[in-house]
C-alpha positions in Angstrom: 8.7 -22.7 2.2 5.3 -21.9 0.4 4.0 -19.1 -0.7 1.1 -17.7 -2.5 1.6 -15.6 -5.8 -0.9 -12.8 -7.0 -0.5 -10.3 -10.0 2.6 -10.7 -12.6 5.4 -12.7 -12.5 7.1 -10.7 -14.3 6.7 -7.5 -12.9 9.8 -5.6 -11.8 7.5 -4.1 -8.6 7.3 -7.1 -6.1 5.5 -6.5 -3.0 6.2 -9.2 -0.3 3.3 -9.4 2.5 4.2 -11.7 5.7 2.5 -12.7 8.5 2.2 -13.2 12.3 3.2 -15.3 14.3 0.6 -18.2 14.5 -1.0 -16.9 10.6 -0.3 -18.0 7.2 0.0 -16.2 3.7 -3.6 -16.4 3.1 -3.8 -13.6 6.0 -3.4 -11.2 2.7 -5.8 -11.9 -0.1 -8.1 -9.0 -0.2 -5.1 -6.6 0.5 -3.2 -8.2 -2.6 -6.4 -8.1 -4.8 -7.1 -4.7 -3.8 -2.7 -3.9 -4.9 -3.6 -5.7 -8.1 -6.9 -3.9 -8.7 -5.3 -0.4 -8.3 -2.1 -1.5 -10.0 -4.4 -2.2 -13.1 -6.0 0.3 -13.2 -2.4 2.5 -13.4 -1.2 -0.1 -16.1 1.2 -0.9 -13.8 2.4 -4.8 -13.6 2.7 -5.7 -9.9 3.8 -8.6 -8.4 2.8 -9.9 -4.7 4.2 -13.1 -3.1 2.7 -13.9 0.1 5.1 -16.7 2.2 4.4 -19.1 4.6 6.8 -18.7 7.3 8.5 -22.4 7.5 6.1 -24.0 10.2 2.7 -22.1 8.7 0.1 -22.8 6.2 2.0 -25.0 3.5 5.2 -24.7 4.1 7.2 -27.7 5.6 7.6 -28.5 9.7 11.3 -28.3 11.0 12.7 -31.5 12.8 14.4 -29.2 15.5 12.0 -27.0 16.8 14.5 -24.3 17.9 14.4 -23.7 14.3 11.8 -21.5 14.6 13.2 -18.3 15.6 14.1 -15.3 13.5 18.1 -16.5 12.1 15.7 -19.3 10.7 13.1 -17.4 8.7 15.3 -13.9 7.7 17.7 -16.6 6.4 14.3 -18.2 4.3 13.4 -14.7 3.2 17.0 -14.2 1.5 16.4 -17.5 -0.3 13.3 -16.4 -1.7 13.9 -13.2 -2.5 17.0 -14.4 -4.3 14.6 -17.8 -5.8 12.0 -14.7 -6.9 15.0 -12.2 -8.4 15.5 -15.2 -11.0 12.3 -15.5 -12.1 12.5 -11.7 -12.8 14.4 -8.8 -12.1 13.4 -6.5 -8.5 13.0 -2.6 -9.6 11.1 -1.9 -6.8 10.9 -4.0 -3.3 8.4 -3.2 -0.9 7.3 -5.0 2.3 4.3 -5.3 4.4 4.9 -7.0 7.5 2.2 -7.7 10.0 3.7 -8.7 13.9 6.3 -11.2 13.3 6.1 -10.2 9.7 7.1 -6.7 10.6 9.8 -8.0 12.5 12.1 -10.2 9.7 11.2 -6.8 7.5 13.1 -4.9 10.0 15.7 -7.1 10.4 16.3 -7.5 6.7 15.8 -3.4 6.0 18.0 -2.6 8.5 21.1 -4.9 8.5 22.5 -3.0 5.7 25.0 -6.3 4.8 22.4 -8.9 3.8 22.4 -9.8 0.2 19.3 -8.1 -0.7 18.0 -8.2 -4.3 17.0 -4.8 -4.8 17.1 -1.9 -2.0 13.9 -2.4 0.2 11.9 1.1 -1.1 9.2 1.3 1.1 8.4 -0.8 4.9 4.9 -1.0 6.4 5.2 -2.2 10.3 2.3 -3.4 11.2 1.3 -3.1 14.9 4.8 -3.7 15.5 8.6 -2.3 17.0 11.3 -2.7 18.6 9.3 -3.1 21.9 7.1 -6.2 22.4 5.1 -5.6 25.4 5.6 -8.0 27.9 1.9 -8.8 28.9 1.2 -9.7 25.1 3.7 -11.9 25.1 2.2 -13.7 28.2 -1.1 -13.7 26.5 0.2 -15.0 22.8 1.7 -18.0 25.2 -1.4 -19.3 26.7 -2.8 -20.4 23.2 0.4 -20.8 20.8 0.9 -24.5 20.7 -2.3 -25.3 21.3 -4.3 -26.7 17.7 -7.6 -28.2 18.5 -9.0 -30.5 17.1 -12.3 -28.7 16.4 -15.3 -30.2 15.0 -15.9 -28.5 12.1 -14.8 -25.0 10.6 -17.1 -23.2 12.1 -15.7 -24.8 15.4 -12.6 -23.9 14.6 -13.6 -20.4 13.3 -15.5 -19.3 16.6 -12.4 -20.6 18.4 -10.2 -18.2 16.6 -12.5 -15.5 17.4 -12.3 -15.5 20.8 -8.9 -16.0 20.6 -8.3 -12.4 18.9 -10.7 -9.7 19.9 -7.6 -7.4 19.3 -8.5 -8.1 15.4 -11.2 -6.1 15.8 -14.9 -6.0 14.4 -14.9 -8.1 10.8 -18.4 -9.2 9.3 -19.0 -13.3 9.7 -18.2 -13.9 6.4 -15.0 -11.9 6.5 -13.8 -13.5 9.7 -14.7 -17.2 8.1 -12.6 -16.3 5.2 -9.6 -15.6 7.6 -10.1 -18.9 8.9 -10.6 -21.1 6.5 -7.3 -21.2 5.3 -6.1 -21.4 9.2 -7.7 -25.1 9.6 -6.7 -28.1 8.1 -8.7 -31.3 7.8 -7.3 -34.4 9.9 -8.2 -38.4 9.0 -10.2 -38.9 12.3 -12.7 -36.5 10.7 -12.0 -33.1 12.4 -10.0 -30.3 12.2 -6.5 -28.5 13.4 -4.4 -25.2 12.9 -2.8 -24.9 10.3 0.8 -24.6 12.1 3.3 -26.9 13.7 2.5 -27.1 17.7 6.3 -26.8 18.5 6.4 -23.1 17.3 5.5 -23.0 20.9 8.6 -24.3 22.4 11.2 -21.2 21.7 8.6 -18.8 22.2 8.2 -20.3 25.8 11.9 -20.0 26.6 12.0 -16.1 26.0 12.4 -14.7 29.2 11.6 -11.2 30.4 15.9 -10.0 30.4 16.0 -12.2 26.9 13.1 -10.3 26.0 15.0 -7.1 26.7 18.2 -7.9 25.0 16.6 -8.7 21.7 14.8 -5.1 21.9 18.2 -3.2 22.2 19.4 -5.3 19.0 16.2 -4.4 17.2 16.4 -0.5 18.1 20.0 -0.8 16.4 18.4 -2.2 13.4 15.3 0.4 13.4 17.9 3.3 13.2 19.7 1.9 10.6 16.5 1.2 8.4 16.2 3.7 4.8 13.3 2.4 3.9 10.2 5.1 3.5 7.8 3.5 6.4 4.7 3.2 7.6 4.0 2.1 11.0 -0.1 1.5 12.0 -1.5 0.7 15.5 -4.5 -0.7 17.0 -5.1 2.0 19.1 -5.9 -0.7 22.0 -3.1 -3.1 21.1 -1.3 -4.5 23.8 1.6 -5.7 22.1 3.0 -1.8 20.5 2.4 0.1 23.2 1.3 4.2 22.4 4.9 5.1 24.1 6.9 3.0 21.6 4.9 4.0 18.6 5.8 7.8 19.8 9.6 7.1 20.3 9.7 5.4 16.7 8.3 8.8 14.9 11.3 10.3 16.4 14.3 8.4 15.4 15.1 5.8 12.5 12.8 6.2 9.4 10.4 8.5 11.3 7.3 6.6 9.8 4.2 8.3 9.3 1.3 6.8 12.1 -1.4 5.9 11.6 -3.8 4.3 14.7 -7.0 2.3 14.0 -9.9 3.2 16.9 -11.5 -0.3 18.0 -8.7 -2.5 17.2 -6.1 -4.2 19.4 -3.2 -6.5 18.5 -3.4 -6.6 15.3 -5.0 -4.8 12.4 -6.1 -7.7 9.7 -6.0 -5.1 6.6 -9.4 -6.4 5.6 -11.5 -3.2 6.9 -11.6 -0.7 3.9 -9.6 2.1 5.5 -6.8 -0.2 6.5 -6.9 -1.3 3.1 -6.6 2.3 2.0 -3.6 3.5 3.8 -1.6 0.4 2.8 -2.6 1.2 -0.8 -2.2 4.7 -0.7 1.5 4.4 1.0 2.7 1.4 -1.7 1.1 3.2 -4.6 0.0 6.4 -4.1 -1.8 9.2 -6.3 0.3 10.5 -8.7 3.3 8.2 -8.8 5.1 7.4 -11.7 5.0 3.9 -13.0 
């Protein structure tokens, strides 16, 4: 498993930031610039390590591709987290999980058993719960799987687009800069995803009563979760329903909301004020170092 490593090494404060389901660690580069840049300016040494999920971006294929399911990549957290606690000692571990991201952060924060570091201190879920609408599932399953070619990056780009309106608005050169690092060249000339095409097959054996017995497991987790967390919304996603974001205020950790108008499924923490309330939740005003 790859990932990508921003700020110091050395820093006791690590901040891991992981992914969707068909995204890569590159997802997060201007929200671990902008942790560095306020870090800085607090004199406060941070570390961010952004993964590849096995599968994604750099990281390796699996052979079996009923690998890919969540045993697979909580288990690949625990080894890096463990690979990362030997390079230097955890103070503070935070987590910033976006879809599938959010999803192994719950499952580590609240499975109080699992080897762990350092306690996780503070959990941002990012348009994500227990509840995975059944709809967005349906529509994530009509393109997973499916890699190109395109003809170019721009192909590729324009492609990805239309694929996720629920991103919301990003400027062109923003929204090249999230997929650039999605595409990789091939020898014919063209272009691909990044990510293994059988990351497709176990997502299309999940069934609507499978679907429903893996959100009663992850309720049992939420309510066991300590972590301090933050839970944002697209306001028009279709994958965390308004309902489910409501029952989560009320039990568990009780995040704090916080909804983003004009965005779906999900929020790409590139726009300035989702950049804001990440920062302002991992290291906010008035903190000691």
């Amino acid at each position: 498993m790859a990932c990508w490593q921003w700020g110091d090494a050395a820093a006791a404060h690590l901040v891991v930031c992981v992914h969707g389901l068909s995204r890569q660690g590159r997802d997060f580069d201007v929200l671990a610039r902008a942790l560095l840049a306020r870090a800085a300016a607090r004199g406060q040494p941070l570390r961010v390590v952004c993964p590849d999920v096995v599968g994604r971006g750099e990281s390796d294929w699996l052979k079996e591709p009923m690998g890919y399911q969540f045993p697979t990549y909580v288990g690949d957290m625990l080894t890096l987290l463990g690979t990362l606690a030997q390079q230097a000692p955890i103070g503070r571990f935070d987590w910033v999980g976006t879809s599938m991201g959010g999803l192994i952060g719950l499952m580590l924060a609240g499975a109080p058993d699992l080897p762990l570091p350092a306690p996780l201190r503070r959990l941002v879920l990012n348009d994500v719960g227990p509840v995975i609408e059944w709809q967005a599932l349906q529509r994530i399953g009509q393109y997973l799987g499916k890699s190109g070619p395109f003809e170019s990056v721009e192909a590729g780009a324009a492609c990805l687009r239309a694929l996720a309106p629920g991103f919301g608005p990003h400027t062109d050169a923003q929204w090249l800069a999230l997929s650039r690092p999605m595409l990789r060249a091939r020898p014919e000339g063209d272009w691909r995803l990044h990510y293994d095409p059988a990351i497709a097959v176990p997502y299309a054996a999940v069934t609507p009563e499978s679907s429903a017995q893996g959100e009663a497991l992850l309720w049992q987790l939420y309510d066991r979760v300590k972590a301090d967390t933050l839970l944002l919304r697209g306001a028009e996603s279709d994958l965390l329903s308004a309902a489910t974001a409501s029952a989560m205020q009320a039990r568990g950790p009780r995040p704090r909301l916080l909804e983003f108008a004009g965005v779906g499924h999900a929020p790409t923490l590139v726009a300035d004020d989702q950049v804001a309330a990440v920062l302002d939740f991992l290291l906010p005003a008035g903190e000691a170092p």
